[in-house]
Backbone as a chain_set.jsonl record, in Angstrom:
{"seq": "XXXXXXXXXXXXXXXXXXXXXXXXXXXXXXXXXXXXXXXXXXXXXXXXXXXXXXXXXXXXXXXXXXXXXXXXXXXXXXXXXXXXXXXXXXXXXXXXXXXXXXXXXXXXXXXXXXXXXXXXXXXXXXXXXXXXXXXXXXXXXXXXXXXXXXXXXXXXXXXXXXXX", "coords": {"N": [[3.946, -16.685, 8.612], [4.379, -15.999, 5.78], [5.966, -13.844, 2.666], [5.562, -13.506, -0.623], [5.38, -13.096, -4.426], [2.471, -12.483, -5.503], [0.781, -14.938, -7.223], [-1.753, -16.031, -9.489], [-3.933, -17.86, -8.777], [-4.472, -16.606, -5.822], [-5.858, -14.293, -6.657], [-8.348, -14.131, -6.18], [-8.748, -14.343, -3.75], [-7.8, -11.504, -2.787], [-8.889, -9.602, -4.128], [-11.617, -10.371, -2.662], [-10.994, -8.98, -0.217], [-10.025, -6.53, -0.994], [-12.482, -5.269, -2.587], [-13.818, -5.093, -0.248], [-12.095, -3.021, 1.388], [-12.092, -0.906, -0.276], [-14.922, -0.769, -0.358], [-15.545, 0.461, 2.467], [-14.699, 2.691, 2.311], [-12.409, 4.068, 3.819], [-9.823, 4.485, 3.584], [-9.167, 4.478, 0.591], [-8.787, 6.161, -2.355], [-10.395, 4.721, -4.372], [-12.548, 4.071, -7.225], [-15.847, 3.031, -5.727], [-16.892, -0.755, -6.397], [-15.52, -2.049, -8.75], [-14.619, -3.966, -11.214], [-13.592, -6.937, -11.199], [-11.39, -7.848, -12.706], [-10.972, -4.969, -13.802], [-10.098, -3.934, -11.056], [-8.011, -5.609, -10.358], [-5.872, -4.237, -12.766], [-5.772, -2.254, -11.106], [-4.15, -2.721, -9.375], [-2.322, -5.008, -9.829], [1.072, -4.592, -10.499], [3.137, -4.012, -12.423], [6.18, -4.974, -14.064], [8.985, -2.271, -13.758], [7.735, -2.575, -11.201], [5.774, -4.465, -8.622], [3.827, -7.247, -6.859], [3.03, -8.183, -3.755], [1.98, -11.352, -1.825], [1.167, -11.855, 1.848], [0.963, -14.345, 3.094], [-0.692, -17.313, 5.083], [0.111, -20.471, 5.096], [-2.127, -21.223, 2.458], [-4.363, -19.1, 2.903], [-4.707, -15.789, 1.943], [-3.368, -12.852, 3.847], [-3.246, -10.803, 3.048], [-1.591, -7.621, 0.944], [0.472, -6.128, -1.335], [1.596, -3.5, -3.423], [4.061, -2.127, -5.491], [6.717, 0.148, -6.616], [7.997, 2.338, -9.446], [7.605, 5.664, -8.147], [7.068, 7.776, -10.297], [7.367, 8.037, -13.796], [10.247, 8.088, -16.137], [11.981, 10.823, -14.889], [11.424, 10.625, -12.505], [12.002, 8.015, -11.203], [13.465, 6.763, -10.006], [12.343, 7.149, -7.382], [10.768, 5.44, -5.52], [7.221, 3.894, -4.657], [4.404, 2.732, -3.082], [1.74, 0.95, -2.235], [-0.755, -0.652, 0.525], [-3.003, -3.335, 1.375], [-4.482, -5.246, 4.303], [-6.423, -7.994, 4.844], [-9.289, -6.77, 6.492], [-10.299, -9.032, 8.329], [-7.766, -10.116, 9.125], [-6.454, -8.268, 10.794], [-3.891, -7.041, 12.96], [-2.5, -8.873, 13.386], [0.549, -8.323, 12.495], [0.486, -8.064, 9.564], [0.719, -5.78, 8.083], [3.141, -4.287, 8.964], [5.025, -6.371, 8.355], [4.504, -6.553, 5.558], [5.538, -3.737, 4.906], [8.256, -3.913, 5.969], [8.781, -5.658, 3.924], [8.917, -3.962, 1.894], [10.356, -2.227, 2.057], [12.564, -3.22, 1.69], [12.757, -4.438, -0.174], [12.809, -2.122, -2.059], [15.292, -0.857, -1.708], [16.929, -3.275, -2.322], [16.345, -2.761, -5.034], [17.567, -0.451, -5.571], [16.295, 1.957, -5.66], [16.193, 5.461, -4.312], [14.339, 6.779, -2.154], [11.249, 6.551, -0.773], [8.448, 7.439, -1.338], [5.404, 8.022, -0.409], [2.327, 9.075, -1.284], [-0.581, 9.39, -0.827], [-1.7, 9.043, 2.396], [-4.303, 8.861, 3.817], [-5.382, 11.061, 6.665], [-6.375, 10.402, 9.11], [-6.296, 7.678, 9.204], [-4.857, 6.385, 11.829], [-3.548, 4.25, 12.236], [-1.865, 3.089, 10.434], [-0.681, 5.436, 9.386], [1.217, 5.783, 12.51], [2.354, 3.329, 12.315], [3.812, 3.996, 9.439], [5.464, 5.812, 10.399], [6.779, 4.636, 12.347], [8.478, 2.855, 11.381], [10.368, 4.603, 9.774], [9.313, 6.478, 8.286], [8.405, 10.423, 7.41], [6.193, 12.819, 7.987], [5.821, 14.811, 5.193], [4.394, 16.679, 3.67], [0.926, 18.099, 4.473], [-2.138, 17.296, 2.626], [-4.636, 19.475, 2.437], [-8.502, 18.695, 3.436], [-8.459, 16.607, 1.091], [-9.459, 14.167, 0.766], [-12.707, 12.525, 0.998], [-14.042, 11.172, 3.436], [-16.092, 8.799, 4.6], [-16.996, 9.018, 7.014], [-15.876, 11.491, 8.467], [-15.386, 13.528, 7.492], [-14.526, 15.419, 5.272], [-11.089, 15.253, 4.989], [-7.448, 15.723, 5.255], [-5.216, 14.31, 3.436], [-1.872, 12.762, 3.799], [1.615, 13.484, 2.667], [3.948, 11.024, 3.089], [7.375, 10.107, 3.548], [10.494, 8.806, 3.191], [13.939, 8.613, 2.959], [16.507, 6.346, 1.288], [19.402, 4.669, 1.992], [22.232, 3.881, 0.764], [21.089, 4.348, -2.017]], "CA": [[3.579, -15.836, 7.498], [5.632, -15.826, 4.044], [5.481, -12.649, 2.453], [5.766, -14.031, -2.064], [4.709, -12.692, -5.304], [1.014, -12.863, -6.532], [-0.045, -15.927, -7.867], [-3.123, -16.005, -10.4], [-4.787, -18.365, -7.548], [-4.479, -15.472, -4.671], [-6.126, -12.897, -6.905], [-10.069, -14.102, -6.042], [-9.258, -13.309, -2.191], [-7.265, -10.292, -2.203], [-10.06, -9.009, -4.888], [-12.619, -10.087, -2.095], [-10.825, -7.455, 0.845], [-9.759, -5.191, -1.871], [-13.421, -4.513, -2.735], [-14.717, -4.778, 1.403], [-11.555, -1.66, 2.228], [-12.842, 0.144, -0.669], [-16.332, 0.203, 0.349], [-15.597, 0.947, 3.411], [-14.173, 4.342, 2.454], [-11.813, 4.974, 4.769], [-8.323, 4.529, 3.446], [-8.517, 4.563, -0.26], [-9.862, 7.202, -3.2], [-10.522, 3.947, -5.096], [-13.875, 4.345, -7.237], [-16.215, 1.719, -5.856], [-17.994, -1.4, -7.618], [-14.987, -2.112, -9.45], [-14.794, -4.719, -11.734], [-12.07, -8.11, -10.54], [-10.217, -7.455, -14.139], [-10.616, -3.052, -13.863], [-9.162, -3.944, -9.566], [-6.492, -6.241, -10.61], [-5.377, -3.616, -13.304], [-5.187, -1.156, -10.497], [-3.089, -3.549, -7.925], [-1.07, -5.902, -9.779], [2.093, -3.663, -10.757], [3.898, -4.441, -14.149], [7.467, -4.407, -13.851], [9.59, -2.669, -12.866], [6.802, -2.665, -9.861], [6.025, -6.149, -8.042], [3.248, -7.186, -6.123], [3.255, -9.499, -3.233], [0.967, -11.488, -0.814], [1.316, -12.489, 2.741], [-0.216, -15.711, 2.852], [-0.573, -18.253, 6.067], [-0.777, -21.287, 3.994], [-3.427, -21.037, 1.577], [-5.228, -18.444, 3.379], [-3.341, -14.209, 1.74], [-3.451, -12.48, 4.757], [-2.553, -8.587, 3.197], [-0.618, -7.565, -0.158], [1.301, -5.057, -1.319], [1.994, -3.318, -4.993], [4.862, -0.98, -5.19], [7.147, 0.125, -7.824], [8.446, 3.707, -9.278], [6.41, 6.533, -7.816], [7.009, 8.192, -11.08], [8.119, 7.41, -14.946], [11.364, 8.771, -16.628], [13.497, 11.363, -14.061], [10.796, 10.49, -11.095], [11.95, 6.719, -10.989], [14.695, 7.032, -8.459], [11.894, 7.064, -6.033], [9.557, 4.079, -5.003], [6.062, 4.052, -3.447], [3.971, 1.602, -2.573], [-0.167, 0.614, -1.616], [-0.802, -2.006, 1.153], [-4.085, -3.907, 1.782], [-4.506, -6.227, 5.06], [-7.948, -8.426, 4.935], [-9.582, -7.132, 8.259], [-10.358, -10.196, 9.279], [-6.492, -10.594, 9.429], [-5.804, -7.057, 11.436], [-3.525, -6.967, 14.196], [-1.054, -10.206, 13.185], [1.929, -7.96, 12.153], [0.678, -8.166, 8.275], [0.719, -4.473, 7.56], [4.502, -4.035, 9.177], [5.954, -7.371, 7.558], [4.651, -6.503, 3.95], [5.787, -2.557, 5.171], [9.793, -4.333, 5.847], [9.343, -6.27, 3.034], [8.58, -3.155, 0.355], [11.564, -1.385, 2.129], [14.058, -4.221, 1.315], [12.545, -4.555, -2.124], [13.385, -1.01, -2.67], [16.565, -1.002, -1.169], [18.026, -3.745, -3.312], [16.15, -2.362, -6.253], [18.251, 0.83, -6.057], [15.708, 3.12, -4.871], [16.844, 6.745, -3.238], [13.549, 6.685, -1.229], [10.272, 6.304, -0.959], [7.165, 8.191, -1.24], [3.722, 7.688, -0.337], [1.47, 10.474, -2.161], [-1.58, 9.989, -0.158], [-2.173, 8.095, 3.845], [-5.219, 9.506, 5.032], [-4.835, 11.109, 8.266], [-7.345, 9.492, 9.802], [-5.772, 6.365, 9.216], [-4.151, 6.325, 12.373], [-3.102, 3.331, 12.681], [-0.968, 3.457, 9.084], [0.719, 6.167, 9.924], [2.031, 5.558, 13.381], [2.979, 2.124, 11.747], [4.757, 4.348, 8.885], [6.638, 6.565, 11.153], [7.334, 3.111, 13.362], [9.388, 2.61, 9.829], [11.211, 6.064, 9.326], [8.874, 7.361, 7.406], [8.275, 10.994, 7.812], [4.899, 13.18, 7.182], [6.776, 15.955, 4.455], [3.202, 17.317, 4.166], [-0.537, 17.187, 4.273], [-2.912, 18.609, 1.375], [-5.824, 19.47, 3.651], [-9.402, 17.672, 2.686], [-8.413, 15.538, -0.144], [-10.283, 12.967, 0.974], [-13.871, 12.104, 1.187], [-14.261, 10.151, 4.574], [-17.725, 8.542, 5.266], [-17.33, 9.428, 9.072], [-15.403, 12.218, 9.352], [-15.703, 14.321, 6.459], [-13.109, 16.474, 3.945], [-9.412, 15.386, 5.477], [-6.281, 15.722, 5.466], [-4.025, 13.08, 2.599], [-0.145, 12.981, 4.425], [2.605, 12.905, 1.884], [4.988, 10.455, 3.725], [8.684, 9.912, 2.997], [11.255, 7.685, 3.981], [15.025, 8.175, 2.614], [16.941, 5.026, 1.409], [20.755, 5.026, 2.127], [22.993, 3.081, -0.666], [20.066, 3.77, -3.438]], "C": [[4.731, -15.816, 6.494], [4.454, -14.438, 3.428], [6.4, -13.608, 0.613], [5.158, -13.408, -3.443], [3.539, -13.299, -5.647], [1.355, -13.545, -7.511], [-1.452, -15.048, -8.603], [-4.245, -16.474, -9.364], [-4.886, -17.303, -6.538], [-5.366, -14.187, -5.09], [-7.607, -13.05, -6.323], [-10.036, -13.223, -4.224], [-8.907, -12.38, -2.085], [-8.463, -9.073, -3.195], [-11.349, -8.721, -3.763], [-12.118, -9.114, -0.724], [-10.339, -6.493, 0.048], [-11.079, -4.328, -1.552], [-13.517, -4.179, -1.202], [-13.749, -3.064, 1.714], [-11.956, -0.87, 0.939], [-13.787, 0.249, -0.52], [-16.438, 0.789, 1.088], [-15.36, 2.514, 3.916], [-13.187, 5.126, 2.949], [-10.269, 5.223, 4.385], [-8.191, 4.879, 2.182], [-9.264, 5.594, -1.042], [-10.474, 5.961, -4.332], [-11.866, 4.007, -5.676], [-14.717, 2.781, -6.579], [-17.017, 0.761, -6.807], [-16.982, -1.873, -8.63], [-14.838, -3.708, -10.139], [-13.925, -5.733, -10.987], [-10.958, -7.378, -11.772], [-10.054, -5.574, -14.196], [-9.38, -2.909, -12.135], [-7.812, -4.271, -10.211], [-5.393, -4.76, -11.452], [-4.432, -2.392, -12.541], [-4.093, -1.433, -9.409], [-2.28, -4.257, -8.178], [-0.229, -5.315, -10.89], [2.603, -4.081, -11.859], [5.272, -4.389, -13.951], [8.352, -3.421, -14.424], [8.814, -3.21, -11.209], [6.899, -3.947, -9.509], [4.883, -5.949, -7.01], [3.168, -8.441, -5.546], [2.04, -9.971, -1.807], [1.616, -12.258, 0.195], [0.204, -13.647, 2.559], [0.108, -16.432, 4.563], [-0.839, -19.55, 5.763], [-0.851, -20.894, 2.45], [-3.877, -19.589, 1.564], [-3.778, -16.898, 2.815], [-4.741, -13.566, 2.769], [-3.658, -10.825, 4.58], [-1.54, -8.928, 1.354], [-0.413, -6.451, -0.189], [1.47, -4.992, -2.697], [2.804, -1.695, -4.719], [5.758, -1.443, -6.256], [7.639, 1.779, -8.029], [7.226, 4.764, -8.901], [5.988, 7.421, -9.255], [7.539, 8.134, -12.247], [9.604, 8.233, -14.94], [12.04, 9.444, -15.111], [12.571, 11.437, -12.835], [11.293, 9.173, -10.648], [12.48, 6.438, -10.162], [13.754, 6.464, -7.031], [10.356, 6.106, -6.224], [8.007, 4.464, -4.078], [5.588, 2.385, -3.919], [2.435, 1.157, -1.875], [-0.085, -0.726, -0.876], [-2.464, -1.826, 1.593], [-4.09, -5.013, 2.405], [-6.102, -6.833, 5.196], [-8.185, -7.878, 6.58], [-9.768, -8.087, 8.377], [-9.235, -10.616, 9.638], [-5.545, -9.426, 10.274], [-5.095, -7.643, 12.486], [-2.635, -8.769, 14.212], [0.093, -9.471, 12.975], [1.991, -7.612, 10.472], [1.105, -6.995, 7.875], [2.377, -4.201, 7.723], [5.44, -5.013, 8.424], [5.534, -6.94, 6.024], [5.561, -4.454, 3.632], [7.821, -2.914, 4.918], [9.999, -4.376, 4.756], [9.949, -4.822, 1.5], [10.056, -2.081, 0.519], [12.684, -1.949, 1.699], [13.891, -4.098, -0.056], [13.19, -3.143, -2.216], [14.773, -0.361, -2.705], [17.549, -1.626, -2.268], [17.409, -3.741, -4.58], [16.691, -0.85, -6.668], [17.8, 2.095, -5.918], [16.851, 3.896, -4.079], [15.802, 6.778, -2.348], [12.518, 5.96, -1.404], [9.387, 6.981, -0.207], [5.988, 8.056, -1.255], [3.019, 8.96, -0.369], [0.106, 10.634, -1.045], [-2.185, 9.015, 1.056], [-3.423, 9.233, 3.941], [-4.759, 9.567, 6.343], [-5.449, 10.594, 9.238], [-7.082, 8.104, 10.392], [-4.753, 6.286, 10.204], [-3.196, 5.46, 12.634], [-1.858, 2.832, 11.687], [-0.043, 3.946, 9.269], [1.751, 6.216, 10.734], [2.889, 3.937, 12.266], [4.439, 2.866, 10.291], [6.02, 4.949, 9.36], [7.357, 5.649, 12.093], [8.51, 2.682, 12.185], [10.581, 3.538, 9.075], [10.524, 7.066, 8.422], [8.351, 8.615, 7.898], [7.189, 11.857, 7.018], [5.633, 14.569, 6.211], [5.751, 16.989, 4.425], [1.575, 16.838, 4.163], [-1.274, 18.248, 3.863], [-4.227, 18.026, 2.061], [-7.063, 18.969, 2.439], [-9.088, 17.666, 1.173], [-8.915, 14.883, 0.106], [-11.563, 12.95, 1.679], [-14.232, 11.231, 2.317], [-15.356, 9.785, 4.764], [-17.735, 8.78, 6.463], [-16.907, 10.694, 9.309], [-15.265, 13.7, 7.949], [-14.453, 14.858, 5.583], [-11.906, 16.295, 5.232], [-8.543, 15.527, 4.733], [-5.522, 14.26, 4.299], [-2.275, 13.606, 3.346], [0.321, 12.592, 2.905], [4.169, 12.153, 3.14], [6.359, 10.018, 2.855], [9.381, 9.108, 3.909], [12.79, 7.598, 2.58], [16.151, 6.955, 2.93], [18.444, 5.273, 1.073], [21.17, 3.508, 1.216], [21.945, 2.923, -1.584], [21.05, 4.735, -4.33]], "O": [[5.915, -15.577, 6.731], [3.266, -14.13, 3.521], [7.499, -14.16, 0.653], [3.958, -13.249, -3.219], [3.485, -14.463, -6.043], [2.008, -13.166, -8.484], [-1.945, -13.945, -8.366], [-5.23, -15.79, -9.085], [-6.105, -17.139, -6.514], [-5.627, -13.263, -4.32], [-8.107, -11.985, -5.961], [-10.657, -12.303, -3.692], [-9.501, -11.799, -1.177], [-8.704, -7.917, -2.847], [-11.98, -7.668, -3.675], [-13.038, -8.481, -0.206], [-10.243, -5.402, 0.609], [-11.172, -3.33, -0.837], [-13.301, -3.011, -0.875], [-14.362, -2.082, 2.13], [-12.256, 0.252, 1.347], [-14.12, 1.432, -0.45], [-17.209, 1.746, 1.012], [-15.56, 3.191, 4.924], [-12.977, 6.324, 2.76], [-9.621, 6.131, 4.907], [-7.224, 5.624, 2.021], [-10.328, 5.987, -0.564], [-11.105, 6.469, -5.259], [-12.704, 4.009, -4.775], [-14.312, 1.656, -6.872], [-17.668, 1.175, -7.766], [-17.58, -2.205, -9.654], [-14.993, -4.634, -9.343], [-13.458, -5.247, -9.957], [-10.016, -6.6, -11.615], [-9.031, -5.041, -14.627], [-8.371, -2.217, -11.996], [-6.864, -3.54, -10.496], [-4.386, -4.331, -10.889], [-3.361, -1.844, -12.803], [-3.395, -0.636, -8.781], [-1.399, -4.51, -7.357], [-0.595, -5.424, -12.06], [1.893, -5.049, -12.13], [5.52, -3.278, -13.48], [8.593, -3.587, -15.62], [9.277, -3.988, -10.374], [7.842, -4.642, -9.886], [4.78, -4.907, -6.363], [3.189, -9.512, -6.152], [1.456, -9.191, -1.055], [2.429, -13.136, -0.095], [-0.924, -13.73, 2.073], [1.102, -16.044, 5.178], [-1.955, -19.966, 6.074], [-0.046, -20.467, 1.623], [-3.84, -18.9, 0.545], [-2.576, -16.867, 3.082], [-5.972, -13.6, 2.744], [-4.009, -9.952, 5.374], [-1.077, -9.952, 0.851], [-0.87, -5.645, 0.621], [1.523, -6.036, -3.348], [2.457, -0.667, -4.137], [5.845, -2.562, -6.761], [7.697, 2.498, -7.033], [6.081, 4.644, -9.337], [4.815, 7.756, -9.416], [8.744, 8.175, -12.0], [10.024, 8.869, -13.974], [12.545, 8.679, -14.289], [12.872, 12.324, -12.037], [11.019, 9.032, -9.457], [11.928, 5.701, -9.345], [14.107, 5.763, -6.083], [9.32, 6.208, -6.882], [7.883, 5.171, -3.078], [6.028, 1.452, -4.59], [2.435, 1.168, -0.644], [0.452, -1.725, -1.354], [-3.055, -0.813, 1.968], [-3.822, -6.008, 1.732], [-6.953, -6.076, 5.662], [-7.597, -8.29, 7.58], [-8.709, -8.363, 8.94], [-9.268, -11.514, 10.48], [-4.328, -9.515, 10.432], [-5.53, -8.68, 12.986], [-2.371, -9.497, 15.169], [1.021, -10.16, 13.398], [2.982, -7.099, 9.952], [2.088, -7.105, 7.142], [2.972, -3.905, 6.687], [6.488, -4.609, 7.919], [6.471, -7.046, 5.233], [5.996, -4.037, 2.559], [8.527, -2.393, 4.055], [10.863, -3.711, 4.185], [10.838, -4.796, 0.649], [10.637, -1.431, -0.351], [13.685, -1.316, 1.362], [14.708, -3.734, -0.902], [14.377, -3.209, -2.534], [15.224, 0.441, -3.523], [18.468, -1.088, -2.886], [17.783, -4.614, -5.363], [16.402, -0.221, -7.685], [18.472, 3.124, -5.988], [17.859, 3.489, -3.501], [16.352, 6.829, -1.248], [12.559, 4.895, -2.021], [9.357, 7.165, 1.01], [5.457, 7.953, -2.361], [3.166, 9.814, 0.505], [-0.202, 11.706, -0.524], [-3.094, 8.243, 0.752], [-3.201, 10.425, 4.15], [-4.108, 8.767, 7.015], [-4.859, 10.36, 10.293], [-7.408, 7.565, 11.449], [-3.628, 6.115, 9.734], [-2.131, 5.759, 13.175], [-0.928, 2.207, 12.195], [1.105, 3.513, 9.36], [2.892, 6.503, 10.373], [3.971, 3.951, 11.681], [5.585, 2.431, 10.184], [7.176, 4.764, 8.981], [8.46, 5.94, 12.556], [9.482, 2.058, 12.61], [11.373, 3.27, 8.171], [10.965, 8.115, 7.953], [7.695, 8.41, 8.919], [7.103, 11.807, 5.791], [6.001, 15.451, 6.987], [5.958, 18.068, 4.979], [1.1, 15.722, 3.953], [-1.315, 19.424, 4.225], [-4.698, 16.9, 2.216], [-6.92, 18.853, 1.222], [-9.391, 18.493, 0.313], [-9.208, 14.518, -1.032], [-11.607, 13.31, 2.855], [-14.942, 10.313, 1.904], [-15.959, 10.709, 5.311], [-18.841, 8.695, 6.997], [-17.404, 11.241, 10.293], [-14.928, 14.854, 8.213], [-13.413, 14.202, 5.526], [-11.845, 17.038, 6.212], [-8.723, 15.482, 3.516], [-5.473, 13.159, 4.846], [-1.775, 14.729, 3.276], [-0.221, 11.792, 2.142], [5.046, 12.774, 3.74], [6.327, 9.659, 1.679], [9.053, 8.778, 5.048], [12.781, 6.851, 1.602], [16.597, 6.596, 4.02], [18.774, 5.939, 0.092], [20.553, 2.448, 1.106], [21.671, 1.813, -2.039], [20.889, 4.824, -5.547]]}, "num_chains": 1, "name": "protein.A"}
């Protein structure tokens, strides 16, 4: 696996598991039905941000778009959105593009990094975040619309970055 910045070529597949984990409901508030050119807008970051795809090959496995969590005197601090194609679950993609966004932020000078909203549901995220240092700071009860499980829980996760 190489973890590299989005290519123009990479955008048709990560467009086609973009849309499948937003239909699916479960992880993102993303509206569905979204256009390729309205998605892209919402996933490929502008700089300072950066967005990057695991690839195997040919074949992008998972990407990642991360960048300041907030303009002017919020910038200090980094977040970050990851999407792994299921069909590619359970290779390591989610934790290697998870390293990668911590190094990026690291030697981009980041003081931390903040993730605004994991579903709690998303078990498998979270342990993987806290597998990372990241810690739940809090959770703003149903924010989120779940198709299975109804009005949850969004975690605000954190993760302080030493020499930012």
């Amino acid at each position: 696996m190489v973890i590299r910045p989005i290519e123009e070529s990479d955008w048709a597949q990560v467009y086609s598991f973009f849309t499948a984990i937003v239909a699916a409901g479960e992880t993102y508030a993303y509206p569905e039905n979204l256009s390729s050119a309205a998605a892209r807008a919402l996933w490929d970051a502008e700089p300072p941000g950066a967005t990057v795809v695991a690839v195997d090959g040919e074949v992008v496995l998972g990407s990642a778009t991360m960048g300041p969590n907030r303009p002017g005197r919020g910038a200090h601090v980094a977040t970050a959105s990851f999407m792994v194609d299921p069909a590619q679950q359970g290779r390591g993609v989610g934790r290697a593009l998870g390293e990668h966004v911590i190094a990026w932020a690291r030697r981009s000078g980041y003081r931390s990094i903040q993730f605004n909203a994991v579903v709690e549901t998303n078990r498998g995220a979270v342990r993987l975040w806290q597998s990372l240092g990241f810690e739940i700071l809090a959770t703003v009860p149903e924010a989120f619309d779940h198709p299975e499980h109804g009005h949850v829980g969004l975690h605000v996760m954190f993760l302080p970055l030493s020499g930012g």
